[in-house]
C-alpha positions as CSV (number, residue, x, y, z in Angstrom):
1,X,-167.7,76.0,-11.5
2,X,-169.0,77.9,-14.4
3,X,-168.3,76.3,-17.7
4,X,-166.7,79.5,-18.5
5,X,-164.3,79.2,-15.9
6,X,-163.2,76.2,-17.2
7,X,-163.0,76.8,-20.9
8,X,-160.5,79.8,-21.8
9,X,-162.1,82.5,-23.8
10,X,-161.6,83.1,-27.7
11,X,-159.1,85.6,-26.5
12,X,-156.0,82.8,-26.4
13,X,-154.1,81.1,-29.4
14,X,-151.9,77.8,-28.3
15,X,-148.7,79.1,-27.4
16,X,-146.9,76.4,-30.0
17,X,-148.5,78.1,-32.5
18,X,-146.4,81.6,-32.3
19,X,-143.2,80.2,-33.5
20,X,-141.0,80.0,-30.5
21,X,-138.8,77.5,-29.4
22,X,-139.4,74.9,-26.3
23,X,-137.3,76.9,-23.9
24,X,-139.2,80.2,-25.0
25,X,-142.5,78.3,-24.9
26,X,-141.4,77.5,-21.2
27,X,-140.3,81.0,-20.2
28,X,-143.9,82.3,-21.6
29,X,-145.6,79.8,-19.7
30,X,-143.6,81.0,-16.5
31,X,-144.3,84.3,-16.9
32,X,-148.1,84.0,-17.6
33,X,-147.8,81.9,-13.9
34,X,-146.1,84.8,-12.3
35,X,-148.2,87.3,-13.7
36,X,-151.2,85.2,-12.3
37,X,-149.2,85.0,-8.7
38,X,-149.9,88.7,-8.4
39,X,-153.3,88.4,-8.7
40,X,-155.4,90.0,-11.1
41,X,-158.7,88.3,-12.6
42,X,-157.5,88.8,-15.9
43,X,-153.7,87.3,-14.7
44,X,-155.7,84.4,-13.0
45,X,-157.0,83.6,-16.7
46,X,-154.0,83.8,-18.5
47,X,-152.3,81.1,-15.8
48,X,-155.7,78.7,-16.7
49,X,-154.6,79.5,-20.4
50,X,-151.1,79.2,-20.1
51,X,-151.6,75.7,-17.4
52,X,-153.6,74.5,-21.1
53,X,-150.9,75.5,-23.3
54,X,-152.7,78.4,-24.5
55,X,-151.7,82.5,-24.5
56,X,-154.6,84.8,-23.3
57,X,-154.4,88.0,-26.5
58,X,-156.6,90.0,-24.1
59,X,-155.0,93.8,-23.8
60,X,-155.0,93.7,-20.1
61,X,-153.1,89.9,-19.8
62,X,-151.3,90.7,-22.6
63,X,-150.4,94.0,-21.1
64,X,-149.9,91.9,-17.6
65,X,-147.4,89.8,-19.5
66,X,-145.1,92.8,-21.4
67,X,-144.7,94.7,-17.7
68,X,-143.3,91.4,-16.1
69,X,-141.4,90.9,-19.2
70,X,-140.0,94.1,-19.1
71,X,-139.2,93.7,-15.2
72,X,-137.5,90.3,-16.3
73,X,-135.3,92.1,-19.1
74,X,-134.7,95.3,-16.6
75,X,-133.5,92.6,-14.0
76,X,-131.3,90.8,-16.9
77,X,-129.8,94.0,-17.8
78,X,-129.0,95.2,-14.2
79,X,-127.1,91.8,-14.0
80,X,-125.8,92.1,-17.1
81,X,-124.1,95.9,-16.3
82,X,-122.5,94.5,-13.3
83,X,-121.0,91.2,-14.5
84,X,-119.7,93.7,-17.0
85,X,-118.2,96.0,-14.3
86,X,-117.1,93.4,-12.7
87,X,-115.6,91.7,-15.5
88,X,-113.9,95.3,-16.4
89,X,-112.5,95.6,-12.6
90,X,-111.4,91.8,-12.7
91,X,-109.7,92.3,-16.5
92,X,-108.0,95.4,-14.9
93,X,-106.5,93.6,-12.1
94,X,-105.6,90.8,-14.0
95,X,-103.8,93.6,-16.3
96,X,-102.2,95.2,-13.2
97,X,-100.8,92.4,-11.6
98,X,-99.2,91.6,-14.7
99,X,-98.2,94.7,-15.0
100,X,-96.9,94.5,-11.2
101,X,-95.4,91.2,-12.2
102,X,-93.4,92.3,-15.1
103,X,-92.3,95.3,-13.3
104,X,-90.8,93.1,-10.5
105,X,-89.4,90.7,-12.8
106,X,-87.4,93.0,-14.7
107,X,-86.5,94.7,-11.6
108,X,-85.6,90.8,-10.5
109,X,-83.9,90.4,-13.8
110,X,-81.5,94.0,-13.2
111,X,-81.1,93.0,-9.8
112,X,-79.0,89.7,-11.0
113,X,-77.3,91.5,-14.1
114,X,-76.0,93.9,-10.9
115,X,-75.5,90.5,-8.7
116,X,-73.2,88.5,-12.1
117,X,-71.4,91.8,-12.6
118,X,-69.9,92.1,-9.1
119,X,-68.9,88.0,-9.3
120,X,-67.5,88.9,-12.2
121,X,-65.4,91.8,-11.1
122,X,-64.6,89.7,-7.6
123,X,-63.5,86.9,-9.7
124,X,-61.3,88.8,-11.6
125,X,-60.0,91.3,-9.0
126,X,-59.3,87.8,-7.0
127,X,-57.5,86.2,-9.8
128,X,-55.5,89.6,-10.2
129,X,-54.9,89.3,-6.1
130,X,-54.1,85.6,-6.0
131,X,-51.2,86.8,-9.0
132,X,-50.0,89.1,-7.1
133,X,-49.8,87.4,-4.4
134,X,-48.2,84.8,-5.9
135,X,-45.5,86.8,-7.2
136,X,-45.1,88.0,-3.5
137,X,-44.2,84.3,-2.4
138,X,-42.2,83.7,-4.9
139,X,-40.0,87.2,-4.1
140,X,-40.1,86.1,-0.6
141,X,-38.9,82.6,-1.2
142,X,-36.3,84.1,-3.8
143,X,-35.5,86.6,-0.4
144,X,-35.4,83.9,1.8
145,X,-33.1,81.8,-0.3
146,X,-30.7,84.4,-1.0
147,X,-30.5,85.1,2.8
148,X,-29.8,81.2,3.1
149,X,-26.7,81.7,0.5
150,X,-25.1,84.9,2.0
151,X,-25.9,83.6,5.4
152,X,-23.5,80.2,4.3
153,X,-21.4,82.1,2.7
154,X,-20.7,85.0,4.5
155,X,-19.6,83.5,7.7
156,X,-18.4,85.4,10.3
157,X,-19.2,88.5,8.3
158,X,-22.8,88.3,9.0
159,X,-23.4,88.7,12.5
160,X,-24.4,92.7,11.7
161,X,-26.8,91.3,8.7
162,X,-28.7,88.8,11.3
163,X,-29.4,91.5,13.5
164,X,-30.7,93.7,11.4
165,X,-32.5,90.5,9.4
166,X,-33.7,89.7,13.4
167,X,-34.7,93.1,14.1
168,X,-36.7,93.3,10.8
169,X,-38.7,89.8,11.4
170,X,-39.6,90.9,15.4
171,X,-41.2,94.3,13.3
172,X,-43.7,91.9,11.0
């Protein structure tokens, strides 16, 4: 090997010299490696550079670098549009469902206002029945008894009364 090839030209500055954080430092040095993985001369410098902590400030590696940046940031926003459609679609469903959920529950909710009203008209048209019907039995036992006391009383007199009282229990 040359001792060119192994010393980076006067092109490159150390890449913790322009200010970026660790993680950035790391993302540069990535890219100048996939740069170099497509295959240039000039991209196979900047990945000796970058493997020695150094940024190649060439125009054609520098140039190298900006397109695969550019491809990285296209890629991020691609990504980014579609987690944001899909978070749109997902926030939409979400709202619909609700939606949906609120509509059956107050449909739900009608449903047993309609359900408590017809107990409550039952209970009271069976509390008006079971009075009526209670004033029935106690005509019928005040019928019955009265019966009882003409029947004692009237004797021999009766006998037309008992059939027509017979006749009128073989009818119910």
């Amino acid at each position: 090997m040359s001792s060119s090839s192994q010393q980076p030209s006067t092109n490159a500055v150390p890449d913790t010299q322009l200010g970026l954080t660790e993680d950035e430092i790391q993302i540069l040095r990535h890219g100048q490696q996939a740069v170099a993985a497509a295959g240039s001369s000039s991209s196979r410098a900047a990945s000796r550079a970058s493997s020695q902590g150094l940024l190649m400030i060439d125009s054609s590696s520098l140039s190298a670098l900006g397109r695969h940046f550019d491809r990285v940031m296209q890629h991020i926003q691609q990504r980014l549009e579609y987690l944001m459609e899909q978070s749109q679609i997902v926030t939409l469903s979400v709202y619909d469902q609700s939606g949906q959920l609120i509509d059956n529950a107050d449909a739900e909710i009608a449903r047993y206002h309609d359900i408590m009203a017809q107990i409550d008209e039952l209970e009271l048209d069976f509390d008006r029945i079971r009075h009526i019907r209670d004033i029935v039995r106690d005509y019928r036992r005040r019928a019955e008894e009265l019966e009882r006391e003409l029947e004692r009383s009237g004797g021999g007199g009766s006998s037309r009364r008992d059939r027509g009282h017979r006749s009128h229990r073989h009818r119910t």
